[in-house]
Structure formats: C-alpha cells, structure tokens
C-alpha positions as CSV (number, residue, x, y, z in Angstrom):
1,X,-81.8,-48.8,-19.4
2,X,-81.5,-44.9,-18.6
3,X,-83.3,-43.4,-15.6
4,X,-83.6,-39.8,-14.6
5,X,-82.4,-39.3,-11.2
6,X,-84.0,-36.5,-8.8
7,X,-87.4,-35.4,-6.9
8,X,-90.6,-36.5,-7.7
9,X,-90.7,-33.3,-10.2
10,X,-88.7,-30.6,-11.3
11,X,-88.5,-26.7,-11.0
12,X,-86.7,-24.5,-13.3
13,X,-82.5,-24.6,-12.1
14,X,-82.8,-28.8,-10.8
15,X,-80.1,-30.5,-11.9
16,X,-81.4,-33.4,-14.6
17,X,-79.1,-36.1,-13.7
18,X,-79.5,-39.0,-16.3
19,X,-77.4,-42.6,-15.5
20,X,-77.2,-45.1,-18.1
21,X,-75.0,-47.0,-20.5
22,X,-73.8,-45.8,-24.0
23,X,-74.3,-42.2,-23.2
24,X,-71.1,-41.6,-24.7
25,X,-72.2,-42.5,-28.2
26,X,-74.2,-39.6,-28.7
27,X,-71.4,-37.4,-27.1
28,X,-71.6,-34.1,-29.3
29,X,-75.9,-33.8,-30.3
30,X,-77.9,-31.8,-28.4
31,X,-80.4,-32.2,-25.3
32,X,-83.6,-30.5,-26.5
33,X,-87.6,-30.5,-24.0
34,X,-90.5,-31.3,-26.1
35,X,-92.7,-28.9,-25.6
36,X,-96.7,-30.3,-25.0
37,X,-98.5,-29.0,-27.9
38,X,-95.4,-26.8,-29.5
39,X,-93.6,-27.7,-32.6
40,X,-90.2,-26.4,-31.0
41,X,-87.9,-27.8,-28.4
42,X,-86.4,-25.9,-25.8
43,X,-82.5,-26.8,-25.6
44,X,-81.1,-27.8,-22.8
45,X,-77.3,-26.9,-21.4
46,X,-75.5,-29.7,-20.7
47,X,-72.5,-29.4,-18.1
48,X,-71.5,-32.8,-17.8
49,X,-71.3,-35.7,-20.6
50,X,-69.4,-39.1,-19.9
51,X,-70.4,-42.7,-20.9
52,X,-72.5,-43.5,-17.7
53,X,-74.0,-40.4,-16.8
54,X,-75.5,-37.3,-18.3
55,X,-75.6,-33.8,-15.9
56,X,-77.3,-30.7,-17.0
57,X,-79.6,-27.9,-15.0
58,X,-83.7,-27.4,-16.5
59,X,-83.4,-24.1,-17.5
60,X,-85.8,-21.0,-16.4
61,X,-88.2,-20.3,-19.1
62,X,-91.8,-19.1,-19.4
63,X,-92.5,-21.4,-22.2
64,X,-92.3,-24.3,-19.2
65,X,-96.2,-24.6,-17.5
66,X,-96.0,-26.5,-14.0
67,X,-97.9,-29.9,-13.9
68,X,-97.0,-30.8,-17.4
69,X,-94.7,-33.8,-18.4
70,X,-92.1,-33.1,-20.8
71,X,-89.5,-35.4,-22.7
72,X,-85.9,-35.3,-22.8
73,X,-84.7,-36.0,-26.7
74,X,-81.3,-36.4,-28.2
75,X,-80.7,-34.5,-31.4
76,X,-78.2,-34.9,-33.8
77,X,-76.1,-32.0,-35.6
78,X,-78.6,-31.9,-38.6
79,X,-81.7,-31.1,-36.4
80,X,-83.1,-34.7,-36.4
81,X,-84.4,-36.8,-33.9
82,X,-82.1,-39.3,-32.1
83,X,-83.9,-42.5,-31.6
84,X,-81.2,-44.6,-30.7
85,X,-79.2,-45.3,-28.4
86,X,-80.4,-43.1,-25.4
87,X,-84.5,-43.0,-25.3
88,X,-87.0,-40.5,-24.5
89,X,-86.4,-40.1,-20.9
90,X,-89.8,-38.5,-18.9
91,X,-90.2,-35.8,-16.1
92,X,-92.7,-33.8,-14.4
93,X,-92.2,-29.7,-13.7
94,X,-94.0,-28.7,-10.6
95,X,-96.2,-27.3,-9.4
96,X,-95.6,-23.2,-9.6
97,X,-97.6,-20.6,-7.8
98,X,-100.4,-18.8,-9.7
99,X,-98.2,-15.7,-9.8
100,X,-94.9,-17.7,-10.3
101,X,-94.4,-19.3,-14.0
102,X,-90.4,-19.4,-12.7
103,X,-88.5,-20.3,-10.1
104,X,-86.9,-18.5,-7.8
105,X,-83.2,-16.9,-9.0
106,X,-81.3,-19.0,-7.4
107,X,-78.9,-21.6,-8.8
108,X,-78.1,-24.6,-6.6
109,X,-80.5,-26.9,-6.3
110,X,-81.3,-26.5,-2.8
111,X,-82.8,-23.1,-4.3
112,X,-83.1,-21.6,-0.5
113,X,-80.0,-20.2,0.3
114,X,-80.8,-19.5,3.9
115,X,-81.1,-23.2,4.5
116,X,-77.5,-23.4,3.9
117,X,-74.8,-23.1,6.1
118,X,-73.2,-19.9,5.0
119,X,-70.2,-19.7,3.1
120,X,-69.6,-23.3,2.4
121,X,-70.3,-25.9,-0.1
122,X,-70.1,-29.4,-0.6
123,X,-68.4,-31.8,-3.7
124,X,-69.4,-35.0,-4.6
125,X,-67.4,-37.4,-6.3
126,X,-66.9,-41.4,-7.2
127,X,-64.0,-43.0,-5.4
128,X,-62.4,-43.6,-8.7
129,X,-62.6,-40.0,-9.8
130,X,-59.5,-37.7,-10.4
131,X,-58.5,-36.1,-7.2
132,X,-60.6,-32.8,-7.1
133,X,-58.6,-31.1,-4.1
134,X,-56.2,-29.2,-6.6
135,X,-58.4,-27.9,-8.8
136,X,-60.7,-26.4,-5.8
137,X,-57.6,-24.7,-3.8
138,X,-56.2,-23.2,-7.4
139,X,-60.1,-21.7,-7.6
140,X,-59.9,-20.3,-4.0
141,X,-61.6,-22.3,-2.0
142,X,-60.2,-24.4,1.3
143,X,-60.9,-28.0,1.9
144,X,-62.4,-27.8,5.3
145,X,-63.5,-31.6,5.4
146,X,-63.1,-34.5,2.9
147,X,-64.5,-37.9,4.0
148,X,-64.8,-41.3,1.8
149,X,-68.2,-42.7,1.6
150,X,-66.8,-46.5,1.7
151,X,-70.1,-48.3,1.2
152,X,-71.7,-45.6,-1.4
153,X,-68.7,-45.5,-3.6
154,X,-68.3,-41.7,-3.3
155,X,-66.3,-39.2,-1.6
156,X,-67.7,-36.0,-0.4
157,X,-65.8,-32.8,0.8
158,X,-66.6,-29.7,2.4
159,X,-65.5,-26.5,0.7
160,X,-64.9,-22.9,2.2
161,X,-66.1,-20.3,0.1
162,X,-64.0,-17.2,-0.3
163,X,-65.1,-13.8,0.8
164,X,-65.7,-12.7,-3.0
165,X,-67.9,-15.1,-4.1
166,X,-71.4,-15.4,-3.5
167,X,-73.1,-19.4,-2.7
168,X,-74.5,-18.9,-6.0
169,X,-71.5,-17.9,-8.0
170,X,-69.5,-20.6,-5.7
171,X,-71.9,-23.7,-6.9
172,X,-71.8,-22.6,-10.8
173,X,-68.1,-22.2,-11.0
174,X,-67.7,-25.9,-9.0
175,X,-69.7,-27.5,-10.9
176,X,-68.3,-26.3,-14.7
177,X,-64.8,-26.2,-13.5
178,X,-65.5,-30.3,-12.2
179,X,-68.3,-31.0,-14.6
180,X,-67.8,-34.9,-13.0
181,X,-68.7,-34.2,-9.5
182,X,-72.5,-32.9,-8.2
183,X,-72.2,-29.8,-6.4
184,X,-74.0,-27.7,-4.3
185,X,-74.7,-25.7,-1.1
186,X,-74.0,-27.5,2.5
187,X,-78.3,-27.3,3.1
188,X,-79.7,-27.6,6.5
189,X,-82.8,-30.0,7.4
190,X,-84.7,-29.8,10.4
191,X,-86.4,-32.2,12.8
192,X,-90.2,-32.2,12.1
193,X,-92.0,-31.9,15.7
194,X,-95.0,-30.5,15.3
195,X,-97.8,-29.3,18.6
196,X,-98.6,-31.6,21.3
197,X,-101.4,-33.2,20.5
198,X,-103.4,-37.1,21.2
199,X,-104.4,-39.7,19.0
200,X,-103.2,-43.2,18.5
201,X,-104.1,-45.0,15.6
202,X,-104.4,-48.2,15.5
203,X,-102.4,-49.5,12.0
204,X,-104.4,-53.6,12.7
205,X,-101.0,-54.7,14.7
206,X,-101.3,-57.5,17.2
207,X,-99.8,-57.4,20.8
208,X,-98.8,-61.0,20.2
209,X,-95.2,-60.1,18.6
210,X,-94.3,-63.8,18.5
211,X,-96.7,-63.9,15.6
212,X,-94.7,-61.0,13.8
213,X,-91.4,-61.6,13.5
214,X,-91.2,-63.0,17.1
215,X,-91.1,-59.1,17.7
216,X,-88.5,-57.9,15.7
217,X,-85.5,-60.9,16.6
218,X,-82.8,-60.4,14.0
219,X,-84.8,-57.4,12.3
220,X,-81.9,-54.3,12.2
221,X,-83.3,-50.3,11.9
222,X,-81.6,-47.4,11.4
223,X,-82.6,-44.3,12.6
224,X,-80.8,-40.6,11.5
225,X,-81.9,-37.8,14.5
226,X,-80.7,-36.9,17.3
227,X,-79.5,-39.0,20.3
228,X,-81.5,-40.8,22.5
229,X,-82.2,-40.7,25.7
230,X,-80.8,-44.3,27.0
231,X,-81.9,-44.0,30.9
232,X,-85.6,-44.3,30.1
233,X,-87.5,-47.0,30.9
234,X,-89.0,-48.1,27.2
235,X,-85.0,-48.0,25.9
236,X,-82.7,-48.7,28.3
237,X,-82.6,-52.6,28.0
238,X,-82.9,-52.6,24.3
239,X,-80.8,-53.5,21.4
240,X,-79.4,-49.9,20.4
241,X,-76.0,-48.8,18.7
242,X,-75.5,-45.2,19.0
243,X,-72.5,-42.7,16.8
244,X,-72.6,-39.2,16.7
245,X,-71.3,-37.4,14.0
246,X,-71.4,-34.1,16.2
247,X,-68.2,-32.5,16.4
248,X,-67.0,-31.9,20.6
249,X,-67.1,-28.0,20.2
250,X,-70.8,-28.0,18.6
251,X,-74.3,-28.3,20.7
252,X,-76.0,-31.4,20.7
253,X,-79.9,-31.1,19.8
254,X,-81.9,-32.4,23.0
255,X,-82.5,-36.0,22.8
256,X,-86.9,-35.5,23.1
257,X,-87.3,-36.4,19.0
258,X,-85.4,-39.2,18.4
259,X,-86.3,-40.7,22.1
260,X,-90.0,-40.5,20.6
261,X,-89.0,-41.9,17.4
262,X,-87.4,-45.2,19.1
263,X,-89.8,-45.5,21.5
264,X,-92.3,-46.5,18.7
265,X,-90.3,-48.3,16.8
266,X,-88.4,-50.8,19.6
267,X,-90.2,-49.2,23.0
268,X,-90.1,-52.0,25.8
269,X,-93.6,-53.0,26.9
270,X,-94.5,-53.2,30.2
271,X,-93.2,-49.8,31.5
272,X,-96.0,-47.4,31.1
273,X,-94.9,-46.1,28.1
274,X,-96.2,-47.6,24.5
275,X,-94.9,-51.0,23.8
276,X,-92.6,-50.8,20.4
277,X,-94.0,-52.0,16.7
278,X,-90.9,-54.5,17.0
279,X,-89.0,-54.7,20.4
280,X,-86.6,-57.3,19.8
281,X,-85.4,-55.2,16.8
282,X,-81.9,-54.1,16.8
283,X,-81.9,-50.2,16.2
284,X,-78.9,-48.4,14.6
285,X,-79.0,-44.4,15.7
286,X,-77.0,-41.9,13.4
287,X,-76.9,-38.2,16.2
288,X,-76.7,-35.9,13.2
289,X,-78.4,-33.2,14.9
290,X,-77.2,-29.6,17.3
291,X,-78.7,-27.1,18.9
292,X,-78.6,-23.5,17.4
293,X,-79.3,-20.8,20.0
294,X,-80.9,-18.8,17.3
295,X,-83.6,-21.0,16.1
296,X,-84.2,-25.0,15.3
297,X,-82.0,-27.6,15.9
298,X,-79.8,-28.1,12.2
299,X,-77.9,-30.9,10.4
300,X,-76.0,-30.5,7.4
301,X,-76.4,-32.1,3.9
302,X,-72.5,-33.1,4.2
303,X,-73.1,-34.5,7.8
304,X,-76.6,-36.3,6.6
305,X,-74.1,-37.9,4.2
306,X,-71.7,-39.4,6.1
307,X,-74.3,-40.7,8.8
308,X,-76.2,-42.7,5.9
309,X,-73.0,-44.1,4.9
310,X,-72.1,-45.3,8.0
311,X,-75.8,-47.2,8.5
312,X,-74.7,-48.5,4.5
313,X,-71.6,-50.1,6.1
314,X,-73.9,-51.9,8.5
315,X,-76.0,-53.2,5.9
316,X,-79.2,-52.2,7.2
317,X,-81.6,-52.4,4.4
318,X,-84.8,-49.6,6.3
319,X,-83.7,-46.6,7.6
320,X,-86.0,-43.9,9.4
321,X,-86.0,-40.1,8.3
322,X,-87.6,-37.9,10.3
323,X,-86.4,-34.4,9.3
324,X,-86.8,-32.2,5.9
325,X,-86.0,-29.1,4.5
326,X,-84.3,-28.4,0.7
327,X,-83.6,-30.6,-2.0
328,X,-79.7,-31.0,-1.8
329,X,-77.9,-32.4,-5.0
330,X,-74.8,-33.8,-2.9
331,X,-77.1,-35.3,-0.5
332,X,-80.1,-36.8,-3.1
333,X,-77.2,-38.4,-5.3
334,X,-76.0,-40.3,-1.6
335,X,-79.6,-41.2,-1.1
336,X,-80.1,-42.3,-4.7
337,X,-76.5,-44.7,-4.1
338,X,-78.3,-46.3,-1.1
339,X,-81.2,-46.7,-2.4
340,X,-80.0,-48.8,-5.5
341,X,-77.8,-50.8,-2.8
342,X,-81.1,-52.1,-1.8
343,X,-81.7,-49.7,1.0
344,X,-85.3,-48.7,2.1
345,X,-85.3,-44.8,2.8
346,X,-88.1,-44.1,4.9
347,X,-89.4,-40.0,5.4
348,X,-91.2,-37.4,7.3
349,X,-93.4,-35.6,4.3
350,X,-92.9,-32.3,6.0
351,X,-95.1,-30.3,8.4
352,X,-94.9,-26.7,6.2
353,X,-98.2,-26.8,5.2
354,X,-100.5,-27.6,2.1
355,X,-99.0,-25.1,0.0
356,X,-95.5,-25.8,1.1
357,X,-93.4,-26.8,-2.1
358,X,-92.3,-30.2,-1.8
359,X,-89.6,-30.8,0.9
360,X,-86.6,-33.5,0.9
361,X,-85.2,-35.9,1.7
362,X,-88.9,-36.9,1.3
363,X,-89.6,-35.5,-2.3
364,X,-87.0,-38.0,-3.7
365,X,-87.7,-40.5,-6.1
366,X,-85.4,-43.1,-3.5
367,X,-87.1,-42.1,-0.6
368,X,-90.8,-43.1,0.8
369,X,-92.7,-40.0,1.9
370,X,-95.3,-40.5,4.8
371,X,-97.8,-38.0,6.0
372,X,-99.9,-38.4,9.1
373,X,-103.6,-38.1,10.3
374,X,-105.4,-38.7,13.4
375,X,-107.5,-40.9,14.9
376,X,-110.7,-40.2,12.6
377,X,-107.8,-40.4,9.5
378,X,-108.1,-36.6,9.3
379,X,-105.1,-35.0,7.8
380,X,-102.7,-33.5,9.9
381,X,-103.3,-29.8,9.2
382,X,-99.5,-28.6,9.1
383,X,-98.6,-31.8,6.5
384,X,-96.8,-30.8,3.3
385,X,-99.3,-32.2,0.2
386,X,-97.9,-33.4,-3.3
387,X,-98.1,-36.0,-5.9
388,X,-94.7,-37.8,-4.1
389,X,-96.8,-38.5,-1.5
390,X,-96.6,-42.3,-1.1
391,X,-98.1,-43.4,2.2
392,X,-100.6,-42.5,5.5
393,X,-99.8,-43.3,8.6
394,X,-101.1,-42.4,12.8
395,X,-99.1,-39.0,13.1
396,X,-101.5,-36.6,15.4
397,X,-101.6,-37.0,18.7
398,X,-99.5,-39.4,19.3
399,X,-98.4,-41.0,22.6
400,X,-94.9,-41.7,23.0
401,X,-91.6,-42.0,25.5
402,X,-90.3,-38.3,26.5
403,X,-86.6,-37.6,27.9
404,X,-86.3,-38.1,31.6
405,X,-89.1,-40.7,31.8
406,X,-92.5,-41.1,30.9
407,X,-94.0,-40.2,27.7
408,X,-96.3,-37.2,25.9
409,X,-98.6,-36.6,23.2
410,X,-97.0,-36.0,19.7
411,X,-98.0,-35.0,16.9
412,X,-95.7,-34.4,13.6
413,X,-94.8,-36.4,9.9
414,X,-91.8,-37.5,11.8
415,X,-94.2,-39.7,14.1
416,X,-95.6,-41.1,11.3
417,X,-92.8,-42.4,9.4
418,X,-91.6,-44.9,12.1
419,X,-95.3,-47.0,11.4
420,X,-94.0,-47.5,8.0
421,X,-90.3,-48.1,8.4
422,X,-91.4,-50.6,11.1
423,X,-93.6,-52.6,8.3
424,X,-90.9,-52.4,5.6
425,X,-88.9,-54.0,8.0
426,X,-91.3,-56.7,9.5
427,X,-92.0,-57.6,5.8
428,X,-87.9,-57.9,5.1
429,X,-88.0,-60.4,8.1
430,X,-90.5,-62.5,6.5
431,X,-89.0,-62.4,3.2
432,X,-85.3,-60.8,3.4
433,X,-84.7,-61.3,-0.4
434,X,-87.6,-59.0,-1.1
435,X,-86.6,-56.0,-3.4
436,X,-87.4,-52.7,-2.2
437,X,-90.0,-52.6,-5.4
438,X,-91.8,-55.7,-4.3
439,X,-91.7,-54.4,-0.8
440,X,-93.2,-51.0,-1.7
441,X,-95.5,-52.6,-3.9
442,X,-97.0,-55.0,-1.3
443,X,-97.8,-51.9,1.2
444,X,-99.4,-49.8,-1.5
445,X,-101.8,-53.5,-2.1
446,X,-102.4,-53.6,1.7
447,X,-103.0,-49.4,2.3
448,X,-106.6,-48.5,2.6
449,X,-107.5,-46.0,0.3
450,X,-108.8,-43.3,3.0
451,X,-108.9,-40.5,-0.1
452,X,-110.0,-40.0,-3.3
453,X,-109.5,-43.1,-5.7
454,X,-106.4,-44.4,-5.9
455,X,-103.2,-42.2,-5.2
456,X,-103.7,-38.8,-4.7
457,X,-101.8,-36.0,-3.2
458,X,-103.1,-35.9,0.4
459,X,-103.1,-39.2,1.4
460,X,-101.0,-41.0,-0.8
461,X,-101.8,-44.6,-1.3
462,X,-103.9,-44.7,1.6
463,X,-103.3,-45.2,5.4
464,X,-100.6,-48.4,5.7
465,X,-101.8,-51.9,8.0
466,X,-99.4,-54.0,9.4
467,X,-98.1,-57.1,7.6
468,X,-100.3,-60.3,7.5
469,X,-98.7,-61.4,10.0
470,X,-98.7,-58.7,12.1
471,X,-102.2,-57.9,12.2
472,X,-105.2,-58.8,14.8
C-alpha cells in the first residue's frame, strides 16, 4: 500500500512525499504527472529514492490548472508505463488565484519566508539514519539544537544558516546534500484569537456528565498553547500537567488563549464560569508559545515538534491545536508520525479569511480542521474556507474562563476546535480501541449538514453533536 503524504492539496514547490514498500524496485524510471486531457506527462525531479519512501518537489509549470487531480506514474527507461509494483498514486493542486497559474518563488515548503524565524532551518531525520551533524558543519551551517523525538522515531535539529546563503538557497542545498532527511525553514504559527464577541452554541451535550463518560474519569487531553492560568477558579482543582518548552531568556505569551481553551474542555462547574465538556478529564498542556514585542505571540515548527513528541510519550491518543500559519515539511512529517501512532490531531482552520490559502497544521491530511459559527450556525466571517475542511463547531461568541478570574466572550477557530477534540475523546472513552478512521467516521454520521449537500468547503461535514451518550 503506497500513500502520498502532505496537505489536503498541493501548490507548485510541495514536497510529494510517497511511503510505501518496494519502492526500491523501480529505483532508476522516471516519475512523470498525467496531465487531465494531454497526451504528455510532465516529469517530475526526484531528490530522494530509497525502498520505503519516495521524496521529490511538484514542480512550477503553467501546464498545471488548480482544482484538477493529477496522477503520479512510474515510467520505465523505454517510455512505457509502469504498472507494477508502485500504483498510480492521486493528488489535488490547489486552488490558485485568478491572476496566479504559479506559485509564489519560493522553495521550502512553508513558501512564506517571513513566517520563518530568520536565518535558521530545521532537519528531520529517522533515529536509525546516518548521523547528519558532519555533513551540515562541512556545508557551513552550526548545529544550534538537536533533540531525539523518542516516541515518533525521528530526530530533528536546528541549523544556523550562514551569512551567504539565503533560506531559500539554505533549504535546497540541505535537502540534495541529505536527500534522506525533510528539510525546511524553522516556520512560525500563531495563536488564532479572533474579536470578542457572544454566542454559545449548544452542540446537544447533557449537564449530567455521569451519563458521558462519568465526565471525563480516565479520559487524557493534550493541549499545545500557551500556559495556563492555574489560580482561576474553573482550573485550579483540576487534573492538569503542565511543561514548557520556552527557553528561561525568551517571553512567555500571556496565558488568556490557552486559559480559554481548557476552560471548555475540563472547566469546573459551579464557579461562574462555563462548566467543562469533560471535567474529570486529565489535560496534558504543551507552553509552546512567547511573546514578541513586535507583533503576535510565535512558536516554532522545531519547538511544535518537540512538544507533540512529548504528549506521544504520554500516549494521549486527542490532542488540541489551536494555532496555524505555513505548511512546514519538518513539522507535517512529525504530525504525519503521530498520526499513524494512533494519535487524533485536532485544529483551528484558521481565521485569515475566505480567500486565505489553506493554513496548517490544519490543512494536513493527519490533522482534523474545524471552523466555527455562531449561534444561528452563521460562519464566522474571518474563517479560512477549503475543501480540507472537515468539521463545524460553536466558535463566535463564545463564553469562556479569562486570566485573573472570570471569563469573556470569544470568538476565533481556536474556540472551536476544543468541541471536537472533547468528542473524539468522549467517544475513545466509550470505545478506546476505536481507530482514528472509525472515530472520524462516526462524527461525520452524527454532524448535521448545516451547508450545501454533503461536504463542502465552508462548513465541512456539518456542525458536530456530542456522542450518544452525551447528548440531552
């Protein structure tokens, strides 16, 4: 079985990342795009070749049309089509602007450079790998960071980039001098907080949590943000383990998002702030997040990495991501690893708007993305749109704990996705040997379709209800 690993589609300079067995065996033939309604295939660079996996970047060409599907084929030296052993493998192109039939020139695939932290990039490699370090110091560049990603298998390090080389040029010459690893730049997501605004939506939950889950007992979250605020009321006597992964000399983001964010998911009832989908829950907090004088609060790719590795070493099968920004190769090939591990990765869809391109971690094909509406299931009017769209959820409005006490209206993708990463987790506790397919599956049956027929690109599947269980 071969799988193409990556967003939900493609632009011109992704990497096309294809894992499967037997690769190997057609070692030497050619990687060709069929071309909808042309005769001749576009060929296809490839920069990596081994027996389990397949690496090459979707070249920039005008003869590509965004919205089309188009195959990946093997051929052979004499121009003929491979049919065996590697099969057609599928993929969509996106989306381009009217006046766009490219993307933009930029190689990584974060293709946004200032979303990057400037003058660094990061390596991924498997555990088992040769030892990368000498080959990047020969090149130029200083190890500033290496760390082993235990329970993914992989082991990613943080690069310097000389003076003399551009981000661009730095990723390229990585990546072919290491055709093994996944490289790219160190990208920067942000926390998605939209305006302040009111609405709470009721998802058909009961108050009697004995009759979901006995409120969350035994059910374990994980949550990647910023820190909490532990004095308040709705989280100081609940189940919460808490690790930074901010270094002492850098600035903490304030603790207002993810204090929102926990609130709905394990809030304690009974202190005028909303009473938690599952209180009892246990709730895992990765602080990922610091405070930049000069504009939003930032996180890394390499330190988004590390903080989903540590929630892997706990096991936890949901966890909750409430931030977005570029695709990161480094970072989607982590989320990928976690994903197949059997973890649920739960997302913010963005607030950039309805002509934003897509934006990750949300955009991946590992990850669920959730938008939000209000209380008449209006769309929230800053909410990215796409076809990875996968689920609706209350996100406008909504009324949640605040730092220092009390709570405040909300309204955001990020205040959406807890609703679903709480009900991916009530149904694990009803059925813990539940794949994530079956899982998914049984939300999109439950979702009511509050858009066009079936899945579209607003709404998704539909708005999500709580578990049988769970409902009034």
């Amino acid at each position: 079985m071969h799988r193409l690993i990556g967003p939900q589609c493609f632009r011109p300079g992704d990497l096309l990342i294809i894992e499967g067995r037997g690769l190997d065996a057609a070692r030497g033939f050619s990687l060709e795009l069929e071309l909808p309604g042309d005769y001749r295939r576009l060929e296809i660079e490839v920069n990596t070749w081994q027996s389990s996996r397949l690496i090459a970047r979707l070249a920039d060409s005008s003869r590509l049309k965004g919205g089309h599907r188009y195959g990946l084929v093997l051929i052979d030296p004499h121009g003929r089509l491979v049919k065996g052993p590697v099969p057609v493998v599928e993929f969509e192109l996106c989306q381009l602007a009217a006046n766009q039939t490219t993307s933009p020139d930029l190689e990584p695939a974060s293709q946004n450079l200032n979303q990057a932290v400037p003058d660094e990039v990061t390596l991924l490699t498997g555990v088992q790998d040769s030892d990368p370090e000498g080959t990047v110091t020969a090149l130029g560049y200083g190890v500033a960071q290496r760390v082993e990603l235990a329970a993914l298998g992989q082991e990613i390090l943080r690069l310097s980039v000389p003076d003399s080389k551009t981000l661009t040029e730095a990723v390229s010459e990585l990546q072919t001098a290491l055709p093994n690893a996944i490289v790219d730049v160190n990208s920067l997501y942000e926390i998605q907080n939209g305006p302040r605004y009111y609405a709470k939506r009721a998802i058909n939950w009961t108050d009697d949590f004995l009759s979901c889950a006995q409120g969350g007992h035994g059910i374990r979250i994980g949550l990647i943000d910023s820190g909490l605020d532990l004095s308040h009321p709705a989280l100081s006597e609940q189940s919460i383990v808490q690790k930074s992964f901010i270094d002492r000399e850098q600035n903490p983001e304030g603790l207002d998002h993810a204090t929102g964010i926990a609130a709905l998911l394990i809030g304690r009832p009974g202190v005028g702030t909303p009473i938690g989908l599952l209180p009892a829950a246990r709730l895992y907090v990765a602080e990922v997040f610091e405070r930049d004088d000069d504009g939003p609060s930032k996180a890394s790719s390499f330190r988004l990495a590390i903080a989903l590795d540590w929630l892997a070493q706990e096991r936890l099968r949901v966890v909750n991501l409430s931030f977005a920004g570029p695709r990161n190769a480094v970072f989607s090939a982590s989320l990928a690893q976690a994903s197949r591990q059997g973890m649920v990765l739960v997302a913010a869809a963005g607030n950039f708007g309805a002509d934003a391109p897509p934006a990750f971690p949300a955009a991946e094909k590992s990850v669920l993305a959730v938008t939000a509406v209000d209380s008449r299931n209006r769309l929230y009017t800053k909410a990215n749109q796409g076809s990875h769209i996968e689920f609706t959820a209350p996100g406008v409005d909504v009324w949640t704990a605040k730092t220092g006490g009390g709570g405040a209206y909300r309204s955001g993708t990020s205040f959406a996705a807890p609703y679903v990463a709480a009900i991916v987790a009530a149904e694990l506790s009803l059925n813990p040997r539940q794949s994530n397919g079956l899982i998914v599956e049984g939300i999109r049956r439950s979702a009511r379709d509050i858009g066009n027929d079936g899945r579209d690109t607003k709404f998704g599947w539909g708005l999500v209800r709580a578990p049988k269980p769970c409902r009034d």
